[in-house]
N, C-alpha and C positions, 0 to 999 in steps of 0.2 A: 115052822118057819113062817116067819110072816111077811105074805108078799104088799109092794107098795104100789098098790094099783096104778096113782099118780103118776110115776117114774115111766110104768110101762106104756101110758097113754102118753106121755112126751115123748120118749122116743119110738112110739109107733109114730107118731106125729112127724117128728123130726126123718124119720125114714122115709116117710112120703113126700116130704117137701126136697128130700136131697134126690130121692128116684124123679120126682120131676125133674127136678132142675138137672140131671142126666140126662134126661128124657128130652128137653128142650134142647142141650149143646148138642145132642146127637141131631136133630132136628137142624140147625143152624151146619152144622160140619156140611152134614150134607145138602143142603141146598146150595153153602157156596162152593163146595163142590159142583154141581150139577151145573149151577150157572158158571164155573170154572170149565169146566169142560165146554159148553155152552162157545162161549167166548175162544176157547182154542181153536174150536171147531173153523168157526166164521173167522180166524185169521186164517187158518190155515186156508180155507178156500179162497180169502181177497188176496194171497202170497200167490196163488197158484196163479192168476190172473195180470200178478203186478210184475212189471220188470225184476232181474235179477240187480240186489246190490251190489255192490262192488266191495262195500265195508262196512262194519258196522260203527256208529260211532262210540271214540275211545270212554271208557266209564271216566276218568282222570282229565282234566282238562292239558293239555301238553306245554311244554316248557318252547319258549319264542325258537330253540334248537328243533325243535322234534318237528314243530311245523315248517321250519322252512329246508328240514328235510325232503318231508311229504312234498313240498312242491318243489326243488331238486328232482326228486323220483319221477316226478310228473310234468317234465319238459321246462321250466324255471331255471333262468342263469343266475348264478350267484355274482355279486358286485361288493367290491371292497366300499366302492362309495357309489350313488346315482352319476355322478359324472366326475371318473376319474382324472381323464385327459383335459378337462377344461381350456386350462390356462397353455399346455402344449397344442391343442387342437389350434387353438388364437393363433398360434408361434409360426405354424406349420400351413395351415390350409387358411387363414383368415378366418374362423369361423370355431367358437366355441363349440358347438354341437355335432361337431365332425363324426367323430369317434360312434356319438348317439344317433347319429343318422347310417351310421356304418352298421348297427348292432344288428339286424334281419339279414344280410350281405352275412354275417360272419355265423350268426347261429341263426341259417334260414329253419329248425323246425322250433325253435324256442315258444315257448305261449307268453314267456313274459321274462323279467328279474326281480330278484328280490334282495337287498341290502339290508344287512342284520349286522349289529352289535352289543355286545351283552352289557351288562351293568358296570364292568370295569373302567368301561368308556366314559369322557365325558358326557357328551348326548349319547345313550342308549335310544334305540327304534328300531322297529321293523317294519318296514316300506315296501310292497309290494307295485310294478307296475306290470299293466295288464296290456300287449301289444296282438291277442289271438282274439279274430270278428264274435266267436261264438260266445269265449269268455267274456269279453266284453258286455254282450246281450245280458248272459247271466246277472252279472255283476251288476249291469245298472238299471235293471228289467224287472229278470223272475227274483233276484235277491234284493230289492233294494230298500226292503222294509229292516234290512238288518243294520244301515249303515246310517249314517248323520252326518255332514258337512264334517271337513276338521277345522273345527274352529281352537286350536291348541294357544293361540296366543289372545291373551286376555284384552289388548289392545283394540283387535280387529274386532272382537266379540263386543269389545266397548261400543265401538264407531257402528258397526254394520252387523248386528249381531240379528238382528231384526227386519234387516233387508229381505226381499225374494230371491237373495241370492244365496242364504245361510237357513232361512227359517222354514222348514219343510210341514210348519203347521198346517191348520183349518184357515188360519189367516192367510199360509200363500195361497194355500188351492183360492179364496176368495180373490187376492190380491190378483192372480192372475185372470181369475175369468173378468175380471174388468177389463185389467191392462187388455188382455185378449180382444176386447172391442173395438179399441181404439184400430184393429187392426181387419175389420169386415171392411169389404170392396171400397168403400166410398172412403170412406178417412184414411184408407191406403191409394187411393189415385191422389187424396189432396197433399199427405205427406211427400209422395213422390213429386208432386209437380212442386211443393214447398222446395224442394232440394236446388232444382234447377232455380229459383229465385234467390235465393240466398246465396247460391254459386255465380249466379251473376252479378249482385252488389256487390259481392266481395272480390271480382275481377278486375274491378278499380285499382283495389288495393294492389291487388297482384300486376297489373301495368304498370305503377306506376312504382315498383321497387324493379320493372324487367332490364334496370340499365346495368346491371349487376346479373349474379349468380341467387338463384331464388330459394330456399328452401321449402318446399312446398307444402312437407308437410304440418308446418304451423298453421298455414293457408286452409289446409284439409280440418283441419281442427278445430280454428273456429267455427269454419262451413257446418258441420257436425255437431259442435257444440250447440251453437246456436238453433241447429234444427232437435238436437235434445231437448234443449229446453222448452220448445214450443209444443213437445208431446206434453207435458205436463201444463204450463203456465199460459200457452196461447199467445196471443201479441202481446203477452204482459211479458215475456222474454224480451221482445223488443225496446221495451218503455224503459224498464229496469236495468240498468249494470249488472245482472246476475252472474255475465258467464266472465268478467274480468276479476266477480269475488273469486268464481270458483276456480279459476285457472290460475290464481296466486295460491289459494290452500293447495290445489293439488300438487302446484312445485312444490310448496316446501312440506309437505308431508311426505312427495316421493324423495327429497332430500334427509327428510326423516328418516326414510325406510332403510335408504343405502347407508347411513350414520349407524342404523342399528339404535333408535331414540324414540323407542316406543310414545315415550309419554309426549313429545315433541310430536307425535301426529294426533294424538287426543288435542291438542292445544290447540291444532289446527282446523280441525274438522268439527269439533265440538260447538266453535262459536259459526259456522256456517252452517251447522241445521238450524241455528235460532233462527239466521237470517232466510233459508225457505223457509221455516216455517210462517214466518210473517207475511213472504208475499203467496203461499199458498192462503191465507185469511184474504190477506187483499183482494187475491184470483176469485177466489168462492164469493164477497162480499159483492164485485164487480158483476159475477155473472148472475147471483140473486139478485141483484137492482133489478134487470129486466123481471117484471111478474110474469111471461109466458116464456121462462127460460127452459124449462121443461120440456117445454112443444118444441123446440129450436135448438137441436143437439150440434153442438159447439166441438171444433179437431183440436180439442185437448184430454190428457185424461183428467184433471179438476172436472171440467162438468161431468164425465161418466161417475166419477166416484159419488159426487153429491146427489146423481139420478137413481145412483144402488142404493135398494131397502137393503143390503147385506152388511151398508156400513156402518158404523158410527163414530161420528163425526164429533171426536174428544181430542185431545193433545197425544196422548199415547196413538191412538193411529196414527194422526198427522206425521208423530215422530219416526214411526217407522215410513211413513210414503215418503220423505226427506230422507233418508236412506237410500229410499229407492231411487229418487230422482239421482243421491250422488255416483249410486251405480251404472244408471244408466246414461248419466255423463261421462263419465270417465270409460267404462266397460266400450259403451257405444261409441259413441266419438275416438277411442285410442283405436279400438279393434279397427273397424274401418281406414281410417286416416293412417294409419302404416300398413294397411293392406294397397290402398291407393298406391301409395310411394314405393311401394317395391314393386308393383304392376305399371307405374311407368317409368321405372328403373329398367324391366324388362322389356319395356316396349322400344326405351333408348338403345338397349343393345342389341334387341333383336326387330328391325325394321320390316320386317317380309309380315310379321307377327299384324303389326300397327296398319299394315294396306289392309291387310283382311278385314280389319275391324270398322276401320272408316270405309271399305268397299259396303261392308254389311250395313254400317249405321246412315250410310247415303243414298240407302235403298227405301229410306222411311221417309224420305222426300220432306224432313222438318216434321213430322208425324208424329211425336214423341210419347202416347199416349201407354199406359201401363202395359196394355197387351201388345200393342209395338215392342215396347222394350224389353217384354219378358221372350218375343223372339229371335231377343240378338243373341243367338246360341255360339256364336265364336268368342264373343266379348266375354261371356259366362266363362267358357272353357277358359280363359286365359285368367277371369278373375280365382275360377278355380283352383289352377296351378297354379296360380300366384300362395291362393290360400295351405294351397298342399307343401309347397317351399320353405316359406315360409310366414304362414303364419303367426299372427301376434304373442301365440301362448305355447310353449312346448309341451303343457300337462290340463289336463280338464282337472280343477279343483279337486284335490284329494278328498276322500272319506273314510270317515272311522268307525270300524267293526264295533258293537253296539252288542252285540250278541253273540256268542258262539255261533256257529253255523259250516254245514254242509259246504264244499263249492266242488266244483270241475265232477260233478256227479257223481258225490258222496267220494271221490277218490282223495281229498283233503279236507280238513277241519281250520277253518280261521278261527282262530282265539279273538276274546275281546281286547279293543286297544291298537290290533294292527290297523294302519294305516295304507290302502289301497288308494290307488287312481289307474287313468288311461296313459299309455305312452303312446303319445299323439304322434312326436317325431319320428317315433320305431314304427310306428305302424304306415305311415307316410310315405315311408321311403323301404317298403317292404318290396320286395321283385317278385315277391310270389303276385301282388295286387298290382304292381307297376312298373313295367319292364322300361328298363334302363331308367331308374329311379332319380338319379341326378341329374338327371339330361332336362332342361326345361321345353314342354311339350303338349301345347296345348291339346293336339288332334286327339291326345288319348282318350281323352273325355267323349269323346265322339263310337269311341268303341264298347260293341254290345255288351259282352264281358263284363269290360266294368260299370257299366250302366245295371247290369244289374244286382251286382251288389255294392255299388257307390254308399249305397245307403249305413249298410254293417261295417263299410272301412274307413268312411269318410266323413271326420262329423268335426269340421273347425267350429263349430255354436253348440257344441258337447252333441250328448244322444239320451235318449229316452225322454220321460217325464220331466225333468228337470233344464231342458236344453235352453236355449235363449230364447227367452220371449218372440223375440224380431227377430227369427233366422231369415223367413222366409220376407221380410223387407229389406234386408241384411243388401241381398245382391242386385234389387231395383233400385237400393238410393245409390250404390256406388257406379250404377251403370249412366244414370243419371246424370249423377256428379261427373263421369267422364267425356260426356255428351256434350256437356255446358262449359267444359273449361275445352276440350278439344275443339268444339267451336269458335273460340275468340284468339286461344293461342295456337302457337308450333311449340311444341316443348321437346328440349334436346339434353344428353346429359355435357357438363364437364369434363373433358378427355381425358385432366389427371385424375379424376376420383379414380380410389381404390375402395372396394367395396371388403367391408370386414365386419362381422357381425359376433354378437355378445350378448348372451344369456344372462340379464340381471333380471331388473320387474318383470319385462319384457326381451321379446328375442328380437334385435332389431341391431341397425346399425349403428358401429363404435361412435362413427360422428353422422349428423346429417347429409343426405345426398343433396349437390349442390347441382339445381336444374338451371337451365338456360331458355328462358325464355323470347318468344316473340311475336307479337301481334298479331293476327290475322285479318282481323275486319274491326271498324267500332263496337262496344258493350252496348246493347240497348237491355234499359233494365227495368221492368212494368210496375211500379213502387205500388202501384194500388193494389196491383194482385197480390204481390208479398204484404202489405200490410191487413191486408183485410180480416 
């Protein structure tokens, strides 16, 4: 027999190359073994250390049902619609928001409701509002990397998509530590004393309509308006027509709004950024003429913007800072200006209220200076409760779930898509934070309790990161404003007004409140120091 030496040296060959490579998978098994184990190990130790969970999350993302289960199970009222009773709440008590301000009164342990409709529906959504302090925190705090403005209507995203008020980029955090400037000690005493200037021109106006029934808050509006514009443009607000463009786009765009005429508010607002944009070139041009404009920081935000190395100075920002400015005309000036009018709505019906205040504010002997005025603590209390009544917004700007994610500590799973916000009015008129909730009452302010956590229940300029720029000038200019107009007039109301309130843009009155004005002393009005 003849052997083939060849054959046996291939497959001695081939034997060795396969016992390696045995040899090597066993080698591999086991070491991701070893580090497998390894790895158990060191969880199991960091579990032993860590809170227990409550659940673990579902493998399957859940159906819009399964979630608003979970948060059912989890103290969450269910709602056929966000505001059932509307149109009967108006019928019955004067006031669409009845029913919603009633909601903590009827389910005092609720954390919140949730409005769900499936896809059979016309508009399908699921709507979450969050009315419990702690939730709250979560939601716009430790979780807020999960969520994004809802910007659902393509319209708004057209207009203001880009504003500081939607765009949670690199560009707001910049956008804000500018704005933020405008607001160090000194260019917040000159804003506040700007207020009392411009409320005294404009008291002309308002004497010389007092033969009549006044509606003031148009009055409040310009006042405000005007002092918006001069955060931005400086005495170039003054020069320019600006705030009569923008008070005509705003009618008829909020005419848009309640039309349901999307495209009819692009038409409106679209050719008004052309036009700041132009007098922002003008503003910047103006303030570059001077060569030591730099050394000489100007109470506008144009000169901050043009002194940041963080900006650059193209059309595309411009466009968004025109954004900004139309936010914080309309945002600013509305917010304020019906916070006014229903705080001396309430001072017409409640007169005991109105001694305290002028007792308090005639203790500063004409003294009016920012720290003066940050300690007229009764006037606060009352603009407070004015704010906690009613406020201009029944809801902080919704947001949308972005990502799956944890909430109420791991006890539910938000899917992407839903749509959260705050329920401001439920939470406003909770009795567990506010006893006898309806009752109008300044003194509360004054007690420890809620002082100290005013902060977790009480947030009319939202809460967290994102809140309004100007909260905290928010309550000096309007204290201001009531300094300067309480000084020249008596203001009384109308005896037949009926006061009936309606949740559309805004939560405010059906018709305007007609004041009664009266004189007190001559206007004297310092035109140099406002112009300067």
């Amino acid at each position: 027999m003849k052997i083939n030496l060849d054959k046996i040296i291939h497959f001695t060959k081939r034997d060795k190359i396969f016992q390696q490579g045995i040899f090597t998978l066993i080698v591999i098994v086991l070491t991701v073994t070893i580090i497998s184990l390894i790895i158990k190990r060191r969880r199991a130790n960091k579990a032993k250390s860590m809170p227990i969970q409550h659940n673990s999350q579902p493998k399957e993302v859940q159906t819009c049902e399964q979630m608003m289960k979970q948060l059912e199970n989890n103290g969450f009222i269910r709602l056929k619609s966000y505001r059932p009773f509307q149109e009967e709440d108006l019928f019955k008590y004067d006031d669409e928001l009845y029913s919603v301000k009633q909601f903590k009164s009827r389910y005092p342990n609720a954390k919140g409701f949730i409005c769900y409709s499936d896809s059979s529906q016309k508009v399908p959504y699921n709507y979450i509002g969050i009315c419990d302090a702690d939730l709250i925190h979560e939601f716009m705090v430790e979780k807020e990397k999960y969520y994004e403005r809802d910007v659902t209507l393509s319209y708004v995203a057209r207009i203001l998509g880009d504003s500081l008020l939607f765009n949670l980029s690199d560009i707001w955090r910049m956008k804000r530590k500018v704005y933020g400037q405008m607001f160090h000690f000194y260019q917040y005493h000159q804003l506040v004393k700007l207020v009392r200037e411009i409320t005294t021109k404009n008291s002309y106006i308002i004497d010389m309509n007092s033969q009549k029934p006044v509606q003031l808050i148009s009055h409040f509006e310009d006042i405000l308006g005007e002092w918006s514009l001069h955060l931005f443009f400086g005495y170039n607000a003054s020069q320019y027509d600006l705030q009569s463009k923008l008070k005509a786009a705003y009618n008829n765009a909020r005419s848009a709004i309640l039309l349901l005429q999307p495209q009819n508010i692009i038409n409106c607002l679209d050719p008004l950024k052309e036009v700041l944009l132009e007098y922002l070139y003008i503003t910047s041009d103006q303030i570059k003429s001077d060569p030591d404009y730099q050394s000489k920081p100007q109470n506008n935000i144009t000169w901050f913007l043009l002194n940041s190395k963080e900006v650059q100075w193209n059309k595309d920002f411009l466009d968004q800072i025109c954004q900004d400015i139309i936010i914080f005309f309309f945002a600013g000036r509305d917010t304020m200006a019906h916070t006014l009018q229903m705080m001396f709505y309430y001072l017409c019906i409640y007169p005991e209220y109105k001694k305290k205040i002028d007792e308090e504010i005639n203790s500063l002997n004409g003294d009016y200076s920012v720290q003066n005025i940050s300690n007229l603590n009764y006037l606060e209390a009352v603009l407070k409760e004015t704010l906690r009544h009613y406020g201009p917004t029944t809801t902080i700007l919704p947001k949308v779930v972005m990502e799956r994610h944890s909430f109420m500590n791991d006890k539910v799973f938000l899917e992407e898509g839903t749509i959260v916000s705050l329920a401001i009015q439920e939470l406003n008129y909770d009795p567990q934070h506010y006893e006898n909730p309806f009752k109008f009452y300044p003194e509360r302010w004054f007690d420890e309790n809620l002082k100290q956590k005013e902060k977790k229940i009480f947030m009319p300029f939202s809460y967290g990161s994102h809140k309004c720029i100007g909260d905290k000038l928010a309550l000096p200019v309007m204290k201001m404003l009531y300094i300067t107009l309480n000084e020249y007039f008596s203001i009384d109301i109308d005896p037949s007004f009926k006061l009936k309130l309606v949740a559309l843009i805004q939560y405010t009155p059906s018709t305007q409140i007609p004041f009664l004005i009266t004189k007190k002393k001559n206007i004297q009005s310092n035109n140099e120091v406002y112009f300067s």
